[in-house]
N, C-alpha and C positions, 0 to 999 in steps of 0.2 A: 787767514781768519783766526781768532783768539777764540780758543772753546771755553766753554761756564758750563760746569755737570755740577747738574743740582742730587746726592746724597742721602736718600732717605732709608732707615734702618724701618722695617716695621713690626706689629708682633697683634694679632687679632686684633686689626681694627681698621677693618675694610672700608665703613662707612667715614671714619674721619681721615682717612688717606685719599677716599676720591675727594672728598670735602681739600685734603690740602693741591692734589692735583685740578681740582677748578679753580684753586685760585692762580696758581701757577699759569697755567694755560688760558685767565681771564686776562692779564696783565700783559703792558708794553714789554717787546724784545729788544736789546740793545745793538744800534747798527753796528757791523762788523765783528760779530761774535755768534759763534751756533751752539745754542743753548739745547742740552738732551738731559736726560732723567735718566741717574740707576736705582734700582731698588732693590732693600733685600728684604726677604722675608722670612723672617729671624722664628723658626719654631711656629709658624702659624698652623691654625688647625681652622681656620676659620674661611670662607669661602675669597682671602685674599690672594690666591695664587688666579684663580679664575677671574678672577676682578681685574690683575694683572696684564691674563694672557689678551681676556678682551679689551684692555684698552691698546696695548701693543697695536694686535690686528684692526683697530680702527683708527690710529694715531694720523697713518698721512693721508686720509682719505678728510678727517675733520680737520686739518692745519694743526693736531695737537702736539705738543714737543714730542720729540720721538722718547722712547722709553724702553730702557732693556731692563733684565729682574733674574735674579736667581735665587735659590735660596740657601739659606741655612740652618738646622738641623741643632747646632746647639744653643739653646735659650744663652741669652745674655745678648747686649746688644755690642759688646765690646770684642764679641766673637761675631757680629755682624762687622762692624766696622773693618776688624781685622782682612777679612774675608775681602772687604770691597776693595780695600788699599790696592793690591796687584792691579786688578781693576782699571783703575781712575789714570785715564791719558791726560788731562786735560791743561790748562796753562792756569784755569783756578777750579777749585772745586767746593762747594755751598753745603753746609749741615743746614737741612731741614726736617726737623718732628714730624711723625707723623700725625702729631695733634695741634699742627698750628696750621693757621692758614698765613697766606706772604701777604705783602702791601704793595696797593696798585706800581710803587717805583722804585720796586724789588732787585728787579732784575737789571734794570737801568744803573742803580746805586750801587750794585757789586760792580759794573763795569768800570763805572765813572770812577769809585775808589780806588780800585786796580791799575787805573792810567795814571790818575793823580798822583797814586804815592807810590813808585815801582821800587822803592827798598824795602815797602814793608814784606813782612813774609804771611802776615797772620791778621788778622783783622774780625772786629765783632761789632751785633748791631745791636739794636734794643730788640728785648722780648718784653710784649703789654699781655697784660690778662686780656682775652676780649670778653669782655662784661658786655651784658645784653640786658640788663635792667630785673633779671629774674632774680640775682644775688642777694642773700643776707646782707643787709643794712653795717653788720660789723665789719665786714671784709670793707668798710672805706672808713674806720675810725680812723683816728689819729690821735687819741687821746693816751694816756698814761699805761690801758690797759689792750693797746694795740695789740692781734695776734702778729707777729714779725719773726723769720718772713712769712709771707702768707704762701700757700701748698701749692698752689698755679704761679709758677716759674714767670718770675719778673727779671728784668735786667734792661736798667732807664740810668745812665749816670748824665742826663741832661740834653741840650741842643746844642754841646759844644764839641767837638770832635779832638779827642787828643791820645796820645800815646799811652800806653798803659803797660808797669811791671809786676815784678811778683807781687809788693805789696799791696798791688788789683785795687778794685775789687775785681777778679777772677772772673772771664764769664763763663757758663757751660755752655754745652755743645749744641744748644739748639738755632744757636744761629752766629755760625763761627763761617769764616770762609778763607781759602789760602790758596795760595800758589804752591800744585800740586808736588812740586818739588819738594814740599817739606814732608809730606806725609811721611814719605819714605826714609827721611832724615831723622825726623825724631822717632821713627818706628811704632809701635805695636802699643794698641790700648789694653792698659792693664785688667786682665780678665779678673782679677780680688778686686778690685771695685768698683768694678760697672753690675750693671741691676741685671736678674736674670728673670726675663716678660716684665711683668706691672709691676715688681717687688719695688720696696718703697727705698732700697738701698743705692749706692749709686756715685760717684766720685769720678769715675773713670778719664771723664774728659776735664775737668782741675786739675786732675794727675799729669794727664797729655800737654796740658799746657802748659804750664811749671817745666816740665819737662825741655818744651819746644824754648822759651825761656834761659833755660839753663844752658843752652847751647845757641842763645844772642839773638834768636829767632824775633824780632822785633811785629808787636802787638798793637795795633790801633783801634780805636772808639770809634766808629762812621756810625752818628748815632740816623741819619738817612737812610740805613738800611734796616728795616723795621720786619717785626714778624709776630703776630697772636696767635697766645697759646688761647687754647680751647678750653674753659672750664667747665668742667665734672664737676655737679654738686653732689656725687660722694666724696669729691675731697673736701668740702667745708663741712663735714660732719666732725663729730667732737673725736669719733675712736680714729678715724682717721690723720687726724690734725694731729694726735698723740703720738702714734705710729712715726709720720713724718718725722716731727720736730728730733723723735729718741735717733731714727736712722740716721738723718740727716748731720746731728750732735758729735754721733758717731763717727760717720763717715769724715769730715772737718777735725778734728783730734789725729784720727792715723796721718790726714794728707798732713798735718801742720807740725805736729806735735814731734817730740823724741822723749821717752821717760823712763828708768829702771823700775816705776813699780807706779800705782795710782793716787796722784797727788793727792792729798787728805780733805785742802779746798772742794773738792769733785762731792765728796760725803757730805760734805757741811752745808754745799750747797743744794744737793738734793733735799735733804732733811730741813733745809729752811722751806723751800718753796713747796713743799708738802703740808708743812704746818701751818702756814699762810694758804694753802688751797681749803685743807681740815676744817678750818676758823672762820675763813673769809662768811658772810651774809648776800654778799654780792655777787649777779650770778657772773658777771663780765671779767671783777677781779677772780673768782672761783675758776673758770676757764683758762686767764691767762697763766693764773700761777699752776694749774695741771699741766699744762705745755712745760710750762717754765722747769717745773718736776720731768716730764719725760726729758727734755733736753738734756738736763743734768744727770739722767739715769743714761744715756747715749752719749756722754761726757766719759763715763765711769768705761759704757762699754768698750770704748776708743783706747782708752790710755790701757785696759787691761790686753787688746790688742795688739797695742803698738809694743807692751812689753813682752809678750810671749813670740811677736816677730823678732824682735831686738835677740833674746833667746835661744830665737832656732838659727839664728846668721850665727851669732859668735860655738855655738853649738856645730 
């Protein structure tokens, strides 16, 4: 029988982890495979170890997946990850957030992919926002002054399933799945740029995957394997959305980039999209072009990064 361990990193946030194991354990199991839950619980302070121990102790008594859990002690979840790798037996193993819930034919779709295509190593599915009709009106523009990307983790390249390389688009880690034999192949997620708790920084698993990549590790689209993230509307706040876009600027520069000093473009463009925020009358273009300004200050901060790394190696 072919084992499926579903992967969860988590860090206080007890209620949207039961919220992700009802969904899990609401959904079809795929014939011929025993599907079980690890968990880590990554620095929690929050009453998620108990939440844990009790669904354990009532797992086979309700038909729920069975589920084991340890934890870990140093924030970041790239030292959770790390942690779990040893861990993980299984012939595929599932990233699931602790702030998504899965799709009724979840679990079905990681099997059916895995039989289908036995050379791939590495496979990824769509992440939707799950919008519930409470959202701001702007989170579905499309016009000129779109926020892009928006702060709730999207990853939709269609209803066409196909292979995908470096030149991506990239998915992160929230709903990646593989044939356990590679964890260990491409090793260790890098602890500099995975996020430590709720921090808005964050790269780790772009890194891991580029990586797995780099060593021919072959990457597939199963856009059938579907998973919602949860939206917080502290993240469609304005200081929020600032934050992001500067982190996030940042983090894309080190994964991408190589530079002995910080391009001049980086200045030019901060200082445009500042003066055009300054100026603007409009409160939509006023918004987008303040993002547009953080990004390019998260531009600046990357490239000054990637030089003082560049630095400390030839040093």
């Amino acid at each position: 029988m072919n084992r499926l361990t579903i992967l969860i990193c988590t860090h206080n946030r007890a209620d949207l982890l039961e919220r992700t194991l009802d969904s899990l354990n609401g959904i079809p199991r795929p014939v011929g495979w025993r599907v079980d839950i690890l968990v880590v619980a990554n620095a929690c302070r929050d009453e998620t170890q108990a939440f844990l121990e009790h669904y354990r102790e009532q797992a086979e008594s309700r038909g729920w997946l069975p589920l084991t859990w340890f934890e870990e002690p140093a924030p970041g979840k790239s030292h959770a990850l790390n942690q779990a790798m040893p861990r993980v037996v299984a012939d595929i193993v599932a990233f699931v957030d602790d702030d998504h819930r899965v799709d009724a034919d979840y679990l079905c779709a990681i099997a059916e992919s895995a039989a289908a295509h036995p050379t791939v190593d590495l496979f990824c599915g769509r992440i939707l926002p799950d919008w519930n009709g409470s959202e701001p009106t702007w989170v579905h523009d499309d016009g000129p002054y779109r926020i892009y990307p928006l702060p709730v983790p999207r990853y939709d390249l269609g209803p066409e399933a196909r292979d995908i390389d470096d030149d991506g688009p990239l998915p992160g880690g929230g709903n990646l799945f593989m044939r356990g034999a590679l964890l260990a192949q491409v090793g260790a997620f890098s602890t500099d740029f995975g996020p430590k708790g709720h921090d808005l920084g964050g790269a780790e698993d772009l890194e891991w995957v580029r990586r797995a990549l780099a060593q021919n590790a072959r990457l597939r689209y199963q856009p059938a394997v579907v998973q919602h993230h949860y939206v917080d509307a502290e993240r469609l706040r304005l200081f929020y959305l600032i934050r992001k876009a500067f982190e996030r600027s940042s983090s894309s520069v080190r994964l991408r980039h190589s530079a002995d000093k910080v391009p001049l473009f980086t200045y030019r463009k901060a200082a445009g999209y500042l003066v055009r925020a300054l100026f603007s009358l409009h409160w939509p273009r006023t918004r987008f072009f303040l993002i547009r300004f953080a990004a390019a200050l998260g531009e600046i901060k990357g490239y000054r990064q990637v030089v003082l790394d560049q630095s400390t190696r030839r040093g």
